[in-house]
C-alpha positions as CSV (number, residue, x, y, z in Angstrom):
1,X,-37.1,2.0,-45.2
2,X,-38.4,4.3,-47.9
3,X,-37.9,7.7,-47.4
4,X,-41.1,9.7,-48.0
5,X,-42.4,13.2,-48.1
6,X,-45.9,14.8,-47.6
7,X,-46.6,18.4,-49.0
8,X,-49.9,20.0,-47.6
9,X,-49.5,18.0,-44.8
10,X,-51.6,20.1,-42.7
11,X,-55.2,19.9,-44.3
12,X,-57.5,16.7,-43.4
13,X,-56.1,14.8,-46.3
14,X,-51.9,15.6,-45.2
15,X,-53.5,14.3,-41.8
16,X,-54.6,11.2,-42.4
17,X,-51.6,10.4,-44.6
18,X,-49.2,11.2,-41.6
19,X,-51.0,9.1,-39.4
20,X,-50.7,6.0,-42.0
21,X,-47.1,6.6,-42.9
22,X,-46.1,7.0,-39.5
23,X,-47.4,3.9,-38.6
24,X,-46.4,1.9,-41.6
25,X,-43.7,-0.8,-41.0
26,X,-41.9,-0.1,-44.3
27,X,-42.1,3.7,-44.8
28,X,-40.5,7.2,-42.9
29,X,-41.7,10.3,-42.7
30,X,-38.7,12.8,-43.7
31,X,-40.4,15.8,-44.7
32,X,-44.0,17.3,-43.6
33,X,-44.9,20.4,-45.4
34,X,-47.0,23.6,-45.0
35,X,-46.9,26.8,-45.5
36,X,-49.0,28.3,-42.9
37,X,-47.8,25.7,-39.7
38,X,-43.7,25.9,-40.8
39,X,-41.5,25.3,-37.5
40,X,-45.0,24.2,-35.8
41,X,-45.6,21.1,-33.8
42,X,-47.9,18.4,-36.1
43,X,-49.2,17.2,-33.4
44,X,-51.1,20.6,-32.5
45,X,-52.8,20.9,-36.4
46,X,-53.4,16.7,-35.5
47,X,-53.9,16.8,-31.7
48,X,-54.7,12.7,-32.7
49,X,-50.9,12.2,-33.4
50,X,-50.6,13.4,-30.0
51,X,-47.7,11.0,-28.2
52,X,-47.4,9.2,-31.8
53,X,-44.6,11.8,-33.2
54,X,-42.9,14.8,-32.3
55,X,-42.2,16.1,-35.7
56,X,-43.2,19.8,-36.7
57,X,-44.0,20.8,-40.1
58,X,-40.9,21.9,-42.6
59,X,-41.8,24.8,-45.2
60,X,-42.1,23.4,-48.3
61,X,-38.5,23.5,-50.6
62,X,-38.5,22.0,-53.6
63,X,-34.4,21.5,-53.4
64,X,-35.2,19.4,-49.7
65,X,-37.6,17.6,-51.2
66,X,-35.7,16.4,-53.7
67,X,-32.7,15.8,-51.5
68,X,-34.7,13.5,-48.4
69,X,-37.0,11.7,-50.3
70,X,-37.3,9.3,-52.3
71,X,-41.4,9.6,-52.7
72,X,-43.4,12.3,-52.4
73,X,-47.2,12.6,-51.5
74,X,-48.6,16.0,-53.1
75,X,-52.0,16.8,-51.4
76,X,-52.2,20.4,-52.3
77,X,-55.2,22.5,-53.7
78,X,-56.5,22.0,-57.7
79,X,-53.8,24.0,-59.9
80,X,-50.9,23.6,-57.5
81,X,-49.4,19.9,-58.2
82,X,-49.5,20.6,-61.8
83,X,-46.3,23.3,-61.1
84,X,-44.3,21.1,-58.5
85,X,-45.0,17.9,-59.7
86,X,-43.2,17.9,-63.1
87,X,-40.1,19.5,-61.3
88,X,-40.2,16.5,-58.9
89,X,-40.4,14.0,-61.6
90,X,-37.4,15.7,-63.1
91,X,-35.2,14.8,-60.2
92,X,-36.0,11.5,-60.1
93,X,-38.9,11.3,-57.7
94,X,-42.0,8.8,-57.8
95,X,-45.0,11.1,-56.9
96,X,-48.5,10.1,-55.9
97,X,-50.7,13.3,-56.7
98,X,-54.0,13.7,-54.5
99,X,-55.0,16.7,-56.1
100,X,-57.1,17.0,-59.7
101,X,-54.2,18.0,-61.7
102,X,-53.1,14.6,-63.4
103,X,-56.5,12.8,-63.1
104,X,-57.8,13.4,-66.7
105,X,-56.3,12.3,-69.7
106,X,-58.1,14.7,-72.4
107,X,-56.0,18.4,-71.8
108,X,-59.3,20.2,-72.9
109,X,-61.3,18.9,-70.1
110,X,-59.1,20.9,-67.7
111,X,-60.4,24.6,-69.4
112,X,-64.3,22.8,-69.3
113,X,-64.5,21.1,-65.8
114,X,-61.5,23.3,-64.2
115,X,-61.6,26.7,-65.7
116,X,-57.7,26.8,-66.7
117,X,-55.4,25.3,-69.4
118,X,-53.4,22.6,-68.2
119,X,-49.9,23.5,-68.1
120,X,-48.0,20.4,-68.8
121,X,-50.4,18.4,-70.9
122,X,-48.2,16.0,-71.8
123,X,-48.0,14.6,-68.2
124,X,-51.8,13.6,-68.5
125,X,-50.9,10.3,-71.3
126,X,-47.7,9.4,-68.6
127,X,-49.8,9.7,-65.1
128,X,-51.9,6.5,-64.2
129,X,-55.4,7.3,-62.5
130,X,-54.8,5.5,-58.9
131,X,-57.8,3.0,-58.2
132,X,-56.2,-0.3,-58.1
133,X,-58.9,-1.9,-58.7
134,X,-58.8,-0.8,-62.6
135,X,-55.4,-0.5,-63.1
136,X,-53.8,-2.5,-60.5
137,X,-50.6,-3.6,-63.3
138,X,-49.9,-0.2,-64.4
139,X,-49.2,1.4,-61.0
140,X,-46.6,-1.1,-60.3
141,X,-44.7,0.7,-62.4
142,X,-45.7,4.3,-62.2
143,X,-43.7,7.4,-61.8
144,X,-46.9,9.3,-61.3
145,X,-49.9,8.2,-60.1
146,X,-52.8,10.6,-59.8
147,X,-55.5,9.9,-57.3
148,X,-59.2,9.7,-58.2
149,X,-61.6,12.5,-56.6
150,X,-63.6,11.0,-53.4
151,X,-67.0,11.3,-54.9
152,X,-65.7,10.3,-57.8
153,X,-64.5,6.8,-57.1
154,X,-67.4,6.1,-55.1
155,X,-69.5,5.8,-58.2
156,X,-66.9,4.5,-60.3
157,X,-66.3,1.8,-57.8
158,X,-70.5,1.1,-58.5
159,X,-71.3,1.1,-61.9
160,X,-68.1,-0.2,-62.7
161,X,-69.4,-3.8,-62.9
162,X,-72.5,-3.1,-65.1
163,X,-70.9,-0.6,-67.2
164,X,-68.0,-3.3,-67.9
165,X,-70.9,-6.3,-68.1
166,X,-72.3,-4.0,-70.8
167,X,-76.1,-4.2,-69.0
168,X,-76.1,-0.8,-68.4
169,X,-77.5,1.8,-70.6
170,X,-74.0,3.8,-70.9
171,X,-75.7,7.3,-72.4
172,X,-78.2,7.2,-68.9
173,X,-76.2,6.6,-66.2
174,X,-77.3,8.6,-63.1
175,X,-74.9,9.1,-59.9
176,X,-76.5,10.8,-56.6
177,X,-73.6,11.2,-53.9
178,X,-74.0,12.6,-50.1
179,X,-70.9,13.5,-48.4
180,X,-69.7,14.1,-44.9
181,X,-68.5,18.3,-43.8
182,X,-65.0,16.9,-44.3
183,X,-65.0,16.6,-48.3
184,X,-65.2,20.7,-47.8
185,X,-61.5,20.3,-46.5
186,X,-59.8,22.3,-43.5
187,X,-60.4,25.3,-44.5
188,X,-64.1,26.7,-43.4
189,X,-66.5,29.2,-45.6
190,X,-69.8,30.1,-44.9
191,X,-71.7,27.5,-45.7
192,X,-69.2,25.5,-44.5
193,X,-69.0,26.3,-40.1
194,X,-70.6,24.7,-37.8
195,X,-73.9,26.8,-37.6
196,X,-74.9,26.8,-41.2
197,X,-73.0,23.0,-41.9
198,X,-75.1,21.4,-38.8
199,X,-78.7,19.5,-39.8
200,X,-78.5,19.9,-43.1
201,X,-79.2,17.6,-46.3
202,X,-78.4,20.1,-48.8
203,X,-77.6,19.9,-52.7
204,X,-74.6,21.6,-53.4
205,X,-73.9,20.8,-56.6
206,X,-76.9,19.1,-58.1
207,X,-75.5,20.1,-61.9
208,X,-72.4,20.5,-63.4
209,X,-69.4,18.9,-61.0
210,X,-66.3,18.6,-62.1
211,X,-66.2,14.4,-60.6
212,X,-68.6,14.2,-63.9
213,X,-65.4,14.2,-65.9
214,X,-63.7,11.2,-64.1
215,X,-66.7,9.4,-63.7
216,X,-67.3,9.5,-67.6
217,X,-64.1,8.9,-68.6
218,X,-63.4,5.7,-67.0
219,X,-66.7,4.0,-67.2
220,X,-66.1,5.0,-70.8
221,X,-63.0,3.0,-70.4
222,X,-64.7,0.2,-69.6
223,X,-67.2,0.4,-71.9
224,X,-65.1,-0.3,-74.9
225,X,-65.0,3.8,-75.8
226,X,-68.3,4.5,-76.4
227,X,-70.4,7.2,-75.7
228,X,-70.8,7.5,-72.1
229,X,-72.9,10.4,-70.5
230,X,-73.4,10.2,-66.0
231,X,-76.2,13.0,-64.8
232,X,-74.2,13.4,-61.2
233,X,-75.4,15.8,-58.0
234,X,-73.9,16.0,-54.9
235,X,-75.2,16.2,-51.7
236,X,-73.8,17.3,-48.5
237,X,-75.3,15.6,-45.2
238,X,-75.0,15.6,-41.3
239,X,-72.5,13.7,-40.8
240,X,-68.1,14.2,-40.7
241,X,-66.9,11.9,-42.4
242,X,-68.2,9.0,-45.4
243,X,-69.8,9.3,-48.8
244,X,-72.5,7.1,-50.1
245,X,-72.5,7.0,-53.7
246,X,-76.0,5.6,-55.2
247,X,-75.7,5.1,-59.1
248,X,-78.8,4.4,-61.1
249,X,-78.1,2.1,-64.4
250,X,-81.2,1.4,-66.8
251,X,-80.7,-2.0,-68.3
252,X,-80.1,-3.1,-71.7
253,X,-81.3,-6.5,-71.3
254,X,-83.0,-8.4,-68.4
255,X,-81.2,-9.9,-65.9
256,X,-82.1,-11.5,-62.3
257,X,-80.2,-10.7,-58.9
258,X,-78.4,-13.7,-59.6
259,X,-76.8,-12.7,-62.6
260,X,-75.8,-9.5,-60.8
261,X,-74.4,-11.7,-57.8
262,X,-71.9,-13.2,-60.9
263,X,-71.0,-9.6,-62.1
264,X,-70.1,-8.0,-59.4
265,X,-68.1,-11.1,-57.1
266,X,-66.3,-11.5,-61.3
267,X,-65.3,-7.9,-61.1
268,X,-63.8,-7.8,-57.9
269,X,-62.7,-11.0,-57.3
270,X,-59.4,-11.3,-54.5
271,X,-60.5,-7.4,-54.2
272,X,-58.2,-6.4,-50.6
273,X,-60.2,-3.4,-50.1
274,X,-64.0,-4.4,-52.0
275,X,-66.5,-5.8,-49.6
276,X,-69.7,-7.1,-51.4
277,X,-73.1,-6.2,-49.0
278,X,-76.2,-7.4,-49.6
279,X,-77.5,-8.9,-46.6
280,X,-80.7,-10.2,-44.8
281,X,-80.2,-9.5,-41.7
282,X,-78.0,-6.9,-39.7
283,X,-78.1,-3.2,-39.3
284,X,-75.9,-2.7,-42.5
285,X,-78.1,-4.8,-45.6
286,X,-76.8,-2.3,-47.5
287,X,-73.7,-0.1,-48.3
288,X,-73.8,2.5,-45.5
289,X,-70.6,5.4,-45.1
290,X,-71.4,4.6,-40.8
291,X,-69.5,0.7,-41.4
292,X,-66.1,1.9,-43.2
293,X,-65.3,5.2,-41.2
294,X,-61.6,5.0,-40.6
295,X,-60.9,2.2,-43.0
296,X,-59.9,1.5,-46.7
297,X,-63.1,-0.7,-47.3
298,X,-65.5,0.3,-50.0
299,X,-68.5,-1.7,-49.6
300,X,-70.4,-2.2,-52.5
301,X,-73.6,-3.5,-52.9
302,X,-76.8,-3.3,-55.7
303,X,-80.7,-3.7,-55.6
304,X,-82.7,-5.0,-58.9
305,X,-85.7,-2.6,-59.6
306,X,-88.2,-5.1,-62.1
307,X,-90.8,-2.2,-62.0
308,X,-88.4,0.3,-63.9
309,X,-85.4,-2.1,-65.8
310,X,-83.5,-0.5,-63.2
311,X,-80.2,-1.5,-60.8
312,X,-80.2,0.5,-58.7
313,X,-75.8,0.2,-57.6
314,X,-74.4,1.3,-53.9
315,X,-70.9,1.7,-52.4
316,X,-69.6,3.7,-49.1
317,X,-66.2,4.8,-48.9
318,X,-64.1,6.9,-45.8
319,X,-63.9,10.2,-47.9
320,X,-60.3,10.9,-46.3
321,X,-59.6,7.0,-46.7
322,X,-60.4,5.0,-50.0
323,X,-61.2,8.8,-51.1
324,X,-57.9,10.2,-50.4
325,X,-55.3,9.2,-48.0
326,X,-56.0,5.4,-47.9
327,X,-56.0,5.2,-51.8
328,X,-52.5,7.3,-51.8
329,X,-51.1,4.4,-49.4
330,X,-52.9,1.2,-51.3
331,X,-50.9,2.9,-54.7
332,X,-47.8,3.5,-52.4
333,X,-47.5,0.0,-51.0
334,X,-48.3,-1.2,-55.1
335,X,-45.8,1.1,-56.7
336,X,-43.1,0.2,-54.1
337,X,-44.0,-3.9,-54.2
338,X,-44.9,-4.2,-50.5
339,X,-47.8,-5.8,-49.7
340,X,-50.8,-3.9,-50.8
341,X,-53.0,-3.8,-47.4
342,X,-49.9,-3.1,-45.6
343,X,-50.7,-0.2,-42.9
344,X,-54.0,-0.3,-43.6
345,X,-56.0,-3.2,-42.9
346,X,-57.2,-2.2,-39.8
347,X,-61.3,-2.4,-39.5
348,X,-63.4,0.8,-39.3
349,X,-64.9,2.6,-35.9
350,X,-67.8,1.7,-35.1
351,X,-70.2,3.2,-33.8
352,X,-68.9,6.8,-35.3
């Protein structure tokens, strides 16, 4: 059994880890931190884990970390990681970062999409960004891997393919994401509560979001280095949890749906956690965040606009699943050679 820790165990992201890890066959819980819920019952911040463990949360120490564990989850706020996380690699642990702080590889993106200076830039070249589906080989053997952002791998995880193909005008790539109230995290503000969070459909961040950053830099990636430029808004919606991610791609060249059947099933071919939907019949003909809540999946899927030389690309992801916690496991089981759906194969809830 590998002996591993979670720090900020007690937002909706620490949640949903503990309730993988602690019913993963290979993996055991030694240390659950949080500053706030110290000497407190998990179960009563997680009244779901209820009758599944009888832990309580441990206040974070660097020197007990480093003594129980032998991996350690770090899903604490933007500009907190980036101080424990290099002490953590010191001693000798493998960490799997859920925050923003090792996700892009250019230091002076950090002042532009972050508002501080990175204070261990040299980290940035030796982390690996955490989607396996691009870098599958590298996070076998990683020391640090640094999870993507929700919204952010949702469109990565659609244009990828076209971007890659090279049909897609790169310099006009559009990405229009709706999330559920639990991308705003634990912690409520105004506009986050119940009263002014219920009903709505409202952009949030229609310019200017710091997922831009990771969005351009790996279809950029793919690409071959070119210029790459995404116009992405965010929108929050009425529901708790999911993200559907709708990318708009002008084409290059023309191409039919069955040429984008071949693209897409070529890019994520043997894909565990990639389900391709575009159906005729069914509620679901189309990615929708309702069919993966509780799961790993990421259902992708793409329509063919002739009127505009448009492709229009879908996916839906679990914002606390493939977004955060179930990535941070697919990497764990990868990094440590288990199987990589292990603990989390399980279908979604539906209804939700």
């Amino acid at each position: 059994m590998v002996k591993v820790g979670v720090v900020g165990a007690s937002g909706y992201t620490g949640g949903e880890l503990l309730r993988l890890l602690l019913l993963h066959p290979e993996v055991e819980i030694v240390k659950a931190t949080s500053r706030e819920y110290a000497g407190e019952y998990v179960f009563r911040v997680h009244p779901n884990l209820r009758g599944i463990t009888d832990m309580k949360f441990d206040r974070p120490s660097l020197e007990e970390l480093v003594e129980a564990c032998e991996l350690v989850f770090v899903a604490t706020p933007h500009g907190v990681s980036s101080k424990l996380v290099p002490r953590l690699l010191e001693a000798g642990l493998r960490v799997i970062d859920l925050s923003a702080d090792f996700r892009l590889k250019n230091p002076e993106d950090y002042p532009k999409w972050y508002g501080w200076s990175h204070p261990h830039p040299s980290l940035l070249s030796e982390s690996v960004y955490g989607v396996p589906e691009l870098y599958r080989e590298q996070i076998k053997q990683a020391k640090l891997v640094a999870c993507p952002g929700c919204m952010a791998v949702a469109g990565i995880l659609a244009l990828a393919p076209p971007v890659k193909a090279g049909i897609a005008d790169s310099q006009h790539l559009l990405a229009h994401v709706k999330i559920g109230s639990s991308g705003a995290g634990a912690k409520p503000s105004r506009s986050t509560h119940h009263a002014e969070r219920y009903g709505v459909v409202r952009p949030y961040k229609p310019a200017g979001h710091r997922h831009t950053a990771e969005i351009e830099q790996e279809l950029r990636l793919l690409s071959g280095g070119g210029e790459v430029k995404v116009a992405f808004s965010a929108h929050a919606v009425n529901i708790v949890r999911g993200i559907l991610a709708t990318g708009h791609a002008f084409l290059t060249r023309e191409v039919t749906l069955a040429d984008l059947w071949k693209i897409y099933r070529s890019f994520y071919r043997d894909e565990p956690f990639i389900r391709l939907v575009k159906d005729r019949k069914g509620v679901c003909k189309l990615p929708d965040p309702k069919a993966v809540v509780g799961s790993n999946f990421c259902d992708v899927g793409f329509e063919l606009d002739e009127h505009a030389g448009r492709l229009v690309a879908l996916s839906a992801i679990d914002n606390l699943m493939k977004g955060a916690a179930g990535i941070a496991v697919q990497n764990m089981n990868i990094m440590l050679g288990f199987r990589e759906d292990l603990g989390l194969k399980q279908p979604a809830l539906y209804p939700a």
